[in-house]
N, C-alpha and C positions, 0 to 999 in steps of 0.2 A: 707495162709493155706498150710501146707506140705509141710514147708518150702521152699515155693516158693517167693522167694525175685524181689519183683514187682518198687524199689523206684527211680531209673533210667534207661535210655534206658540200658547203658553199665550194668548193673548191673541186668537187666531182662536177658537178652542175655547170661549173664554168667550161670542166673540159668535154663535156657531152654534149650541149646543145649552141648548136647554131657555130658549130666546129668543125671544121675538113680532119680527117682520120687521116693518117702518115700514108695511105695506100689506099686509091679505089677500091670497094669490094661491090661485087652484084651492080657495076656499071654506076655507084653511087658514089659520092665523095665527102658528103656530112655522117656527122655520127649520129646528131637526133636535128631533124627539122620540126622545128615546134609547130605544129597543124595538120603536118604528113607523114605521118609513117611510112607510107611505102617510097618513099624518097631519103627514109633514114636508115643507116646502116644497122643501128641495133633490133631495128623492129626486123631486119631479114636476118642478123644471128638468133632472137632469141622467139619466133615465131615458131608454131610445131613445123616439123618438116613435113608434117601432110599436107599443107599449105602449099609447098614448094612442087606439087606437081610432079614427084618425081625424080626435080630439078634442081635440088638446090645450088646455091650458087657460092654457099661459102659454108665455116665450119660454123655448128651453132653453138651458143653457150648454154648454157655452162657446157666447159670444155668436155668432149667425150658426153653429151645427150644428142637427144634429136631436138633441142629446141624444150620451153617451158611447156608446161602444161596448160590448157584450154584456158584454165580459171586465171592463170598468176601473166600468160601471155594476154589477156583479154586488158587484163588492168595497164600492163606497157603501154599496148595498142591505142585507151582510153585517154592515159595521160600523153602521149605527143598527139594526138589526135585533138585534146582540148587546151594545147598550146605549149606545151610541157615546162608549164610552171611550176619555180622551187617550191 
């Protein structure tokens, strides 16, 4: 979906980092910025929504939650934070 090419590891990676997403979401337009998360689209779908203030600004994944859990969102957070290498 929005041409987001899922069919191997190398080949997710390519479509996820350092890539514009088909549609701004949360005033953002990459999918992962490798060293920011809060400048990446996946870290504001898949972040808890108690984060969002409220406010969230788009729908979180996995589709139909509020966003990952404390432990498995911490890890996302970690790896575009230290560069988001394959």
């Amino acid at each position: 979906q929005g041409g987001l090419m899922m069919t191997d590891i190398q080949t997710s990676y390519d479509s996820l980092v350092g890539v514009d997403a088909t549609m701004a979401t949360c005033n953002l337009t990459a999918r992962v910025v490798a060293g920011a998360p809060d400048d990446s689209i996946m870290w504001m779908r898949v972040r808890p929504i108690a984060m969002d203030n409220g406010m969230p600004c788009t729908n979180k994944m996995p589709q139909g939650s509020d966003g990952l859990g404390d432990a498995d969102a911490q890890v996302v957070y970690d790896w575009i934070a230290a560069g988001a290498l394959p």
